[in-house]
C-alpha positions in Angstrom: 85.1 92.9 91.1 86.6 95.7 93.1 89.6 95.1 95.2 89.0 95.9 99.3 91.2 98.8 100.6 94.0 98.7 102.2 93.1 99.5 105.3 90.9 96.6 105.0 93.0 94.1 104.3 95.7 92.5 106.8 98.7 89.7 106.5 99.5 87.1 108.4 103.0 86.3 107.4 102.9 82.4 109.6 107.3 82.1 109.8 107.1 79.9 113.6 108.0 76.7 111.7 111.9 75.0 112.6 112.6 73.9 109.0 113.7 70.6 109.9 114.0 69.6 106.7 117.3 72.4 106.0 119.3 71.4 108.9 121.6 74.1 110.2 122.2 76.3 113.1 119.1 78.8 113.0 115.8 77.5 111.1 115.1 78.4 107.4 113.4 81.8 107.7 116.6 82.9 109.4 119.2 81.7 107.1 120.7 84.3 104.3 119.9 84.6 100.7 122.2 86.3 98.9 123.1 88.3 101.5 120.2 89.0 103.2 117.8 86.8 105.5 115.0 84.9 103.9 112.0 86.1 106.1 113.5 90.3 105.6 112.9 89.3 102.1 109.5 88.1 102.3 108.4 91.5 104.7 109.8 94.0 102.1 107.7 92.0 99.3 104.6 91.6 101.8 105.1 95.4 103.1 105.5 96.8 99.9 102.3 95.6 98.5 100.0 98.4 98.3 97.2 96.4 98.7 97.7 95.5 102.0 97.4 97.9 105.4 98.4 96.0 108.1 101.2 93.2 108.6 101.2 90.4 111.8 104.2 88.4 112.1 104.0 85.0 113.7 107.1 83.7 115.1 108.5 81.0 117.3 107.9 81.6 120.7 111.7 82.3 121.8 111.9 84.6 118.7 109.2 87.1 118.7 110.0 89.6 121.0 113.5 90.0 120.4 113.2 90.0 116.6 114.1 93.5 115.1 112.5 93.9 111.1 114.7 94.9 108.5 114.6 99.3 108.8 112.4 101.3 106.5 109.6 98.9 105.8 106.2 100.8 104.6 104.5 99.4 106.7 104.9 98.6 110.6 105.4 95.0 111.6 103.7 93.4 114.3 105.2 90.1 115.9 103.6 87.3 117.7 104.4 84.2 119.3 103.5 81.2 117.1 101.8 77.7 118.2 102.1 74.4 118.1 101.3 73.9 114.9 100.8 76.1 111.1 97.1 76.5 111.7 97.8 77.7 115.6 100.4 80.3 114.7 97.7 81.6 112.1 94.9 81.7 114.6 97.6 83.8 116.6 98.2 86.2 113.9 94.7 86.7 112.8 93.7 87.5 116.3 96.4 90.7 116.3 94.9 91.9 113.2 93.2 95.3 114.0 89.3 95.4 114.4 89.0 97.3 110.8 90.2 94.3 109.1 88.0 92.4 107.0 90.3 90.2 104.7 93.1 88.4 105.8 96.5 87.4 103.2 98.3 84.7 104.6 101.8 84.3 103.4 104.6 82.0 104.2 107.6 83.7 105.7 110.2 81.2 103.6 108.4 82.5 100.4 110.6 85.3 100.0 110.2 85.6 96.2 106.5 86.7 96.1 105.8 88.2 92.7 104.6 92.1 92.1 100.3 91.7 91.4 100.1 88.8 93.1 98.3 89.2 95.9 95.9 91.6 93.9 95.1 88.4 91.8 93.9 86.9 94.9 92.0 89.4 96.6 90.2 89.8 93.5 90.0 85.7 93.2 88.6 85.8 96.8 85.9 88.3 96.0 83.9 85.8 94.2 83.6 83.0 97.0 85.2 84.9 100.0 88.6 82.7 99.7 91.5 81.9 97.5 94.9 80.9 96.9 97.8 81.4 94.3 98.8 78.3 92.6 99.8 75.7 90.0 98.4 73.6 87.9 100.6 70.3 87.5 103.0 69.9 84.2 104.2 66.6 85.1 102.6 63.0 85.2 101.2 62.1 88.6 101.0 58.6 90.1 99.7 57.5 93.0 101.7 54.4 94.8 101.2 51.7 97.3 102.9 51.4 100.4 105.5 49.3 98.7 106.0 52.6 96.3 104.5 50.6 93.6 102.1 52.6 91.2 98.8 51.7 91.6 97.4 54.7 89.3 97.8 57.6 87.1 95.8 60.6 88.0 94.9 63.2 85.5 96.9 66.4 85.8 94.3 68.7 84.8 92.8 68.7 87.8 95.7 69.0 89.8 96.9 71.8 91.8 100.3 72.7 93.4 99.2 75.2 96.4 101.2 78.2 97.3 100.5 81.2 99.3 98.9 83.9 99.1 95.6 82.4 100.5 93.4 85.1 101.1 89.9 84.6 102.8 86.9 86.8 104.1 88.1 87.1 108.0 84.7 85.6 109.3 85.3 82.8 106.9 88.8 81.9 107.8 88.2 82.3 111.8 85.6 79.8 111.7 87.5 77.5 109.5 90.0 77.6 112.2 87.6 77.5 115.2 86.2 74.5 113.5 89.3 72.5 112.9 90.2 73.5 117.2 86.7 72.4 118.3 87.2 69.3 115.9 90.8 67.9 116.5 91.6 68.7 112.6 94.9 69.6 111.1 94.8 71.2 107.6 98.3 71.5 105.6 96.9 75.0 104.7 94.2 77.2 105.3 92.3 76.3 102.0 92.5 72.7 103.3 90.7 74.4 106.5 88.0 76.6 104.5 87.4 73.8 102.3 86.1 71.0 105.3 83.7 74.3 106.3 82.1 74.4 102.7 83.8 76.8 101.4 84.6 77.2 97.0 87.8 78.3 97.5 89.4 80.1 93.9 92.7 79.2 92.2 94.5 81.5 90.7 97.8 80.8 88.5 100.5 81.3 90.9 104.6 81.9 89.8 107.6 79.2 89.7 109.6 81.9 91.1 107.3 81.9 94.4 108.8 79.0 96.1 108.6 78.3 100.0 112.4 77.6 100.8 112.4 74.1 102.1 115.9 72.2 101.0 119.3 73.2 99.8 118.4 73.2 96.6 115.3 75.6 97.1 118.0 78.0 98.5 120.1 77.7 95.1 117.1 78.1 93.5 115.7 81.3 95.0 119.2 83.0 94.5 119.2 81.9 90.6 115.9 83.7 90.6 117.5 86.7 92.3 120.6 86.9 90.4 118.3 86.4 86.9 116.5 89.4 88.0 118.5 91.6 90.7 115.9 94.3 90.0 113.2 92.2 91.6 114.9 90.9 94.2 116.1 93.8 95.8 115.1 94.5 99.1 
């Protein structure tokens, strides 16, 4: 299936979140990677993706209007103020989009490792049903416990999915999964969650190990192994 144009095709980079789970003096998307701060990573990747024409960041509301973009992006960067929760500061950022747009690419800010063609795989992915998302399938044994942490089973890993973002969806479809989950008092983890509880088939598509959201200490070692394995592709 052909991929939209650019021009067609907007982000909403969602980076409103405090991190809570990296302690420190400025959230997550703040702190510095090798040298540089997580969320200027994840806008060169986002804005250097020719597949995409216009870029909405959502941040928290004391951040967005005095943040400043790291220089010579390709494309311009336009901030928001974020909501109370993921699926709020999305709604914000989707409403900024320009008229023109048709498909949305949402992308977490602390993903600052997003690999080259990967968005592509998912706009192609979302052709098909009008929504999906990068991810991967589980390598490990799953068990589900009791509240006492005891297992009560062992689920089948070939059905099992590890989300990650890109999630890409046909604007009209993601506004009304959002709408829906307003007008309904539901919180989704993700906006597949969201698209899903509307009917929608949302597509998986094989993600990348390197593409993880920065979320402990260890994520942030992690990220800069990944960078210093392959200094080309993390320049930015």
């Amino acid at each position: 299936m052909s991929i939209p144009s650019a021009e067609k095709v907007g982000a909403v980079v969602p980076a409103a979140g405090q991190g809570a789970r990296l302690p420190g003096p400025v959230a997550k998307q703040f702190r510095l990677l090798a040298g540089v701060p997580v969320l200027h990573r994840t806008l060169a990747r986002i804005a250097g993706d020719r597949r995409i024409g216009h870029l909405v960041l959502v941040l928290p509301p004391s951040e967005w209007r005095s943040f400043e973009p790291p220089g010579e992006l390709p494309l311009p960067v336009h901030p928001v103020a974020g909501g109370a929760r993921r699926q709020d500061s999305v709604a914000n950022g989707v409403a900024a989009l320009p008229d023109e747009v048709e498909w949305v690419v949402v992308h977490d800010g602390a993903r600052p490792l997003l690999p080259a063609g990967l968005v592509e795989a998912c706009l192609a992915g979302a052709r098909e049903t009008g929504a999906c998302i990068a991810a991967l399938p589980i390598s490990d044994t799953v068990k589900r416990a009791d509240k006492e942490s005891f297992q009560r089973e062992t689920l089948p890993r070939d059905e099992l999915w590890l989300a990650q973002t890109p999630q890409v969806a046909r604007r009209d479809l993601l506004v009304r999964a959002l709408e829906t989950a307003a007008a309904g008092g539901v919180e989704g983890t993700d906006e597949a969650a969201l698209l899903e509880a509307i009917g929608v088939r949302v597509k998986l598509v094989p993600g990348s190990r390197m593409n993880l959201k920065i979320t402990t200490p260890e994520d942030m070692a992690l990220a800069e192994a990944w960078l210093a394995r392959a200094p080309a592709e993390g320049a930015v």
